[in-house]
N, C-alpha and C positions, 0 to 999 in steps of 0.2 A: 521546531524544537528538537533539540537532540535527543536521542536516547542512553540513558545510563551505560557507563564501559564495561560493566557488569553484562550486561543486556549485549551490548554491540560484542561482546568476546562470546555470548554465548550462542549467538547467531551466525558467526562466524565458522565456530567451531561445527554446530548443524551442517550449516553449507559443506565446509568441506567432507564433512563424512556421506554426505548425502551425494558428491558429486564423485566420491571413493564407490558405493554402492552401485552407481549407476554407469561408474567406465568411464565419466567425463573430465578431463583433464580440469586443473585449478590452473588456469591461466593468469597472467600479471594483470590482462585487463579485465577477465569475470570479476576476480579479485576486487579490483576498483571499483565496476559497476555494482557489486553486491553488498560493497559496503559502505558508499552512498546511499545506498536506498535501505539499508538494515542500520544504518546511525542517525535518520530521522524520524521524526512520527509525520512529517509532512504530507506522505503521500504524492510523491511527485511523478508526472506524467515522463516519456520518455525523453523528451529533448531537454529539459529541467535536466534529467540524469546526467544526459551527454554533453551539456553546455560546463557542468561541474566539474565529470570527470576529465574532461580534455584540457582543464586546468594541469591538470595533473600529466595525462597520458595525454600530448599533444597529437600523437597517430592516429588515435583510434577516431573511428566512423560511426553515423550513425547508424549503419546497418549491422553492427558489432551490440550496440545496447538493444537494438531490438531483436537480434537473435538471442541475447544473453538473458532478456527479459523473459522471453518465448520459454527460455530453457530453467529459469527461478518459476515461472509456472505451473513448468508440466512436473517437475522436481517436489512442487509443494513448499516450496522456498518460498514467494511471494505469491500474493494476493493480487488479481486486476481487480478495481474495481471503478465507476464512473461519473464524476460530479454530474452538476447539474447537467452543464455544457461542455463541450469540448473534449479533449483528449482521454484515454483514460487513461488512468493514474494507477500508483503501483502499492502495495503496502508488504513491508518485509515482517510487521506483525503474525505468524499464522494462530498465535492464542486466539483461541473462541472470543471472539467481540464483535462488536457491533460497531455501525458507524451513524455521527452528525452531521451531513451535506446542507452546507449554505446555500440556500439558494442566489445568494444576492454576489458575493465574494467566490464562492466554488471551494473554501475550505472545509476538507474533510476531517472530524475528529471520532479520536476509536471513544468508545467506553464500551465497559462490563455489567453483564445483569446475569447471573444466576435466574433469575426470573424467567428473562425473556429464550435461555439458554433451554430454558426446560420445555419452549410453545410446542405442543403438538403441532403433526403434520395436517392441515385440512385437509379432508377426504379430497377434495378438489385438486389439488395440489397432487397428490399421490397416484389419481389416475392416470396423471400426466408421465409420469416414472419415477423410478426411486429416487428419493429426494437421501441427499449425501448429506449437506452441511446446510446449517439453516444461518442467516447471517439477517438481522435487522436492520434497513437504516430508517434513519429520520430524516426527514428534509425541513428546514425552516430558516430561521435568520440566526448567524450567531451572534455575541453579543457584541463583538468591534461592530458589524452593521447597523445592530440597532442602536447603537452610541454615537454613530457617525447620522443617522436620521435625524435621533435628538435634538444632538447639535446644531446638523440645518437647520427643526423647526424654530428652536428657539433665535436664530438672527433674523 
């Protein structure tokens, strides 16, 4: 699913100020990578990225998305975060949200809670060291899986 143009301009506009502050040139191909991954809610893992963008930028390598990813990290640009299995995936989201992980499919969706925004730190948690940012997922089945179960049991 895409994200509003409103949204993908205002993510853009972050990015480049953010890589203004930090000394790091806005190259044609950051450019591309970072706006693949800030125009979806997909959350798509690295090679997703660079199969997309090479649509586009037939030069670029994949060790260009994964330096570029490395650097939307350390920047605060993007989110890693890790389905069930496999790769971990990226999310150009940083609003305070949470995530839904399929366990069945591996699709990750954001939502919002004020609620869960507000959880205290368990003491347990804090001994550990200072906790930065608190992020909630869920894991369970989403609803294309359990519509596709359905329909098997029913034939």
């Amino acid at each position: 699913m895409a994200v509003s143009k409103a949204s993908l301009e205002q993510r853009v506009t972050r990015f480049a100020e953010a890589c203004a502050r930090a000394g790091i040139k806005v190259t044609h191909q950051r450019m591309e990578i970072f706006c693949e991954l800030a125009g979806t809610e997909e959350h798509p893992d690295a090679e997703t990225i660079y199969q997309r963008v090479r649509k586009r930028v037939t030069g670029i390598s994949r060790d260009t998305v994964y330096r570029t990813l490395a650097t939307l990290e350390a920047q605060g640009l993007a989110r890693r975060t890790e389905a069930a299995a496999g790769a971990a995936r990226y999310d150009a989201n940083t609003d305070r949200h949470h995530h839904f992980v399929c366990s069945e499919c591996g699709r990750i969706g954001d939502f919002y809670s004020e609620a869960w925004d507000g959880l205290s730190v368990p003491p347990e948690a804090a001994e550990m060291g200072r906790v930065e940012t608190v992020c909630v997922e869920l894991r369970g089945r989403c609803r294309k899986c359990q519509a596709r179960t359905r329909k098997r049991k029913t034939r």
